[in-house]
N, C-alpha and C positions, 0 to 999 in steps of 0.2 A: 504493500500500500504506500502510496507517497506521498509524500506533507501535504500535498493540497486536499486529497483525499481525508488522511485522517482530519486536518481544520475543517473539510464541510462534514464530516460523520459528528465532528464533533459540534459543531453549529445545530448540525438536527436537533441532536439529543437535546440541545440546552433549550431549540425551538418548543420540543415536545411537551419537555417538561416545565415550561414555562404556558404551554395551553392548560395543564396538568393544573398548575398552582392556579390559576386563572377559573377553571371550573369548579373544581375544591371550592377556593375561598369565598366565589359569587354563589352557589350553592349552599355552601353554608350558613348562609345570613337567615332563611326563607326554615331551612329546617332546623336555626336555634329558635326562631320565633312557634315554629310548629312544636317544640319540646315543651314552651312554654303552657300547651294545652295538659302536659301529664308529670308536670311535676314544678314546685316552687322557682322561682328563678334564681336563686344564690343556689340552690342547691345543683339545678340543672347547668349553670358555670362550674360547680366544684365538681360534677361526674364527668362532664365532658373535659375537664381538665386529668382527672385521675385515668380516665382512658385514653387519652393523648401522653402523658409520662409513662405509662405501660407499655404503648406501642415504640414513641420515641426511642425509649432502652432499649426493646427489642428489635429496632430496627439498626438502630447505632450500634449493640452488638455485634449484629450480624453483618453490618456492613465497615465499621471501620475500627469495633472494638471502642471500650469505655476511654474515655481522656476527663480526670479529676482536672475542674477550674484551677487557675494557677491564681496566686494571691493577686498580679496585676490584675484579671480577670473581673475578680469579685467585685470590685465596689461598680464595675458599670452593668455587671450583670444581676446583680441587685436591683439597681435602677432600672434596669429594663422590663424586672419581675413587677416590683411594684408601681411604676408609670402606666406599663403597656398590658399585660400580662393579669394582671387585679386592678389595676385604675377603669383605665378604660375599658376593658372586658366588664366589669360590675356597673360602669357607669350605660353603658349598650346594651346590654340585660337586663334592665333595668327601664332601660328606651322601650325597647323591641316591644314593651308590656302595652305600650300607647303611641308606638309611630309604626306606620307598616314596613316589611324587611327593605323593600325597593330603597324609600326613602333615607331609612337609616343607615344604608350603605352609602348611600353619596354623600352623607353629611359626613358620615364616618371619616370619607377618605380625604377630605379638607385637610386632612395632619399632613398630607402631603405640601400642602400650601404653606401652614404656617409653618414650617422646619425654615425654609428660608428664611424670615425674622426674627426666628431665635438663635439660629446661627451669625446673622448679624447681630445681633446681641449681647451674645455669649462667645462667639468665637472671632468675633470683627471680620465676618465677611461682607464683602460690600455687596449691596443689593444694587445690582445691576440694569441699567432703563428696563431690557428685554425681561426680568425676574419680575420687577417691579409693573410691566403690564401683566403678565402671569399671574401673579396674585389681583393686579383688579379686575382680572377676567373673572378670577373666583370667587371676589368678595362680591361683584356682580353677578354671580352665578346663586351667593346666597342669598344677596338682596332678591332677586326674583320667586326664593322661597318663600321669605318672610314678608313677599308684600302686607304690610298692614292692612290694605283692602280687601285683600283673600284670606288672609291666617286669621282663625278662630283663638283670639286670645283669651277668649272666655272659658276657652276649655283647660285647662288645671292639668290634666294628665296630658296633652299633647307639648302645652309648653315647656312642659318638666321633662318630658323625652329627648323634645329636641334642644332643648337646654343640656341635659346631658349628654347626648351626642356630640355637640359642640365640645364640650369640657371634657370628654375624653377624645376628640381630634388633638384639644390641644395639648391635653397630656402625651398624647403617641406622639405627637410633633416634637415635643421636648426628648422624649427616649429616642428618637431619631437621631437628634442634633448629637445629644450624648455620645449615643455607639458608633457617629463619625468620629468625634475627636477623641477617640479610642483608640491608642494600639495596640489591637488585637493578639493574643499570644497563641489561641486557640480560634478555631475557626465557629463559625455561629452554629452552624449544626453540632458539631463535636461538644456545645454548651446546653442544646436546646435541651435535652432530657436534664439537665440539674435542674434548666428557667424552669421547666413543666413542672418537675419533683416542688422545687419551693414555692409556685404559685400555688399549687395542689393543695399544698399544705395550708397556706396560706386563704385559700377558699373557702377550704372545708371547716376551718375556724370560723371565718363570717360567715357561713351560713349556719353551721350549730346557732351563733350568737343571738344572729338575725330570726333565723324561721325555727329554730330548734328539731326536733324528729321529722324528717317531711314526710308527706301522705304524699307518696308514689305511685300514677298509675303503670305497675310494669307491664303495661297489651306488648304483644310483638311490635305493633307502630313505635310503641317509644323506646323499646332497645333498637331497633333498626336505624332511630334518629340519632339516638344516642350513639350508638356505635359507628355514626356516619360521620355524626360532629367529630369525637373524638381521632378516630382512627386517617381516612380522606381527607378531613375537613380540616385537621390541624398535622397530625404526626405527616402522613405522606405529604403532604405541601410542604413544611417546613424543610423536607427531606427533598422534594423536586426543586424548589426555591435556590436549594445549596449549591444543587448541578446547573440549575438553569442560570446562577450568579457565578459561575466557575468558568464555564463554557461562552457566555455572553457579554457584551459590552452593558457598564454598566446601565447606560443612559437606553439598549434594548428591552433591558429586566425592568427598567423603571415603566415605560413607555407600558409593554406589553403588560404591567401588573393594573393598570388605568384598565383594561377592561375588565374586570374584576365589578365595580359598579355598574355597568351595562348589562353583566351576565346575573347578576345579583335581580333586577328590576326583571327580565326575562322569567328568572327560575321563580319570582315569586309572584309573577301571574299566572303559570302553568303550578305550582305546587300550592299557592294562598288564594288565588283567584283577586289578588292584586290588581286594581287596572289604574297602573299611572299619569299622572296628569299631564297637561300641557306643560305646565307651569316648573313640576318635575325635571322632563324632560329636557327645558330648555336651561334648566339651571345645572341638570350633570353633565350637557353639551358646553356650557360653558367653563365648567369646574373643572372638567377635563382637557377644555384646550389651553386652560390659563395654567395647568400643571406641565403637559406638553412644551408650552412657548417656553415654561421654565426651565425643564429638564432643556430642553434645546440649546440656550445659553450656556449651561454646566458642558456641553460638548464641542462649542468652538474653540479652535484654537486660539490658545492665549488666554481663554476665561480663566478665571482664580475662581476654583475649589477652596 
């Protein structure tokens, strides 16, 4: 086989498994909210988490063998447990109770947006013209959510959803910024089954705290959800995410992980009978290309990372 061959075998695979993470993740949004019909929602975060660090070690066994975090390690994979991993994960479960899955995946993935302003922030990178329309494409993108004319602020549970959605984008936006100005000693998958192990643990504490014994409906429906969230919907994505970011440029992994909310509003009119709005619509149209125009500037030559 010769170089050029192996770099396009190996392009495939990173293509494939980058469709891989892309229907996982937009999939899963539709079947956490359908979990939510058979069992509490802290609880139903802490199962799908405990079946995801099951799978994770069994998978990272079997494929590259265990690697203990190294003490540089810890203090930002920490961060990433409790920012991303229980922040926002609790704050989205939480959503999912009073906004439908479509919607709460586009708002969701606005952490992509404000990672730019916290890295100018926190790490003095300059927010560039081209970044700087990227983000008002998206803050355009929410303002068209929240029209004041169309959004029901009278409703109590919808504001509080998408209120939490917001505030955990902005929570993963900050665990973003973090695990760049990170040098890494271990690679992200080789850490993902400890992040799992200590969110795990860390769940199933709040939800004792929170809901105490839960009333579980176990039908086959909801281990099949359960087992989907867990297994597909976090351990193998995490696990195709690592090839598809080894194999690919990064600015491809970004690009290609944006349809994620497209496939997300798809799965949950075929699996919730979801039917999204215009308004919807033209807000993840924009939210996507103001993430886009962004990622684009981080790939010209010359841009400062």
């Amino acid at each position: 086989m010769t170089d050029a061959e192996a770099a396009r075998k190996i392009h495939t695979r990173g293509l494939v498994m980058l469709l891989v993470v892309v229907l996982a993740w937009g999939t899963c949004w539709p079947v956490n909210k359908a979990l939510l019909d058979h069992m509490p929602p802290m609880w139903s975060l802490a199962l799908r988490s405990l079946v995801s660090a099951a799978a994770l070690f069994a998978i990272s066994i079997g494929a590259t063998g265990l690697k203990l975090p190294t003490r540089q390690d810890a203090p930002v994979l920490v961060s990433m447990v409790l920012l991303h991993m229980v922040g926002f994960a609790v704050l989205a479960t939480l959503a999912l109770q009073f906004v439908q899955a479509g919607r709460s995946t586009v708002l969701a993935y606005t952490s992509v947006l404000w990672a730019p302003l916290f890295a100018a922030l926190f790490l003095g990178e300059r927010v560039s013209p081209r970044r700087a329309v990227g983000l008002g494409l998206g803050i355009l993108g929410l303002a068209v959510i929240f029209n004041p004319l169309t959004f029901d602020w009278r409703d109590g549970g919808a504001v509080f959803g998408n209120a939490a959605l917001l505030a955990g984008a902005v929570l993963w936006g900050i665990s973003i910024v973090h695990n760049r100005a990170h040098t890494w000693r271990a690679t992200a998958f080789q850490l993902a089954p400890w992040q799992a192990l200590l969110a795990s643990t860390i769940l199933v504490g709040i939800a004792a705290a929170a809901e105490g014994v839960p009333a579980i409906d176990w039908s086959p429906r909801a281990i099949w959800l359960l087992l989907f969230a867990g297994v597909p919907g976090t351990a193998l994505a995490y696990w195709a995410v690592a090839v598809a970011s080894s194999s690919l440029p990064a600015a491809t992994t970004s690009v290609g992980l944006l349809g994620t909310p497209a496939v997300s509003v798809v799965m949950s009119m075929l699996m919730l009978g979801e039917r999204p709005t215009v308004p919807l619509i033209a807000a993840l149209v924009l939210i996507l290309a103001g993430v886009i125009v962004g990622i684009s500037d981080a790939t010209r030559p010359g841009a400062r990372h």
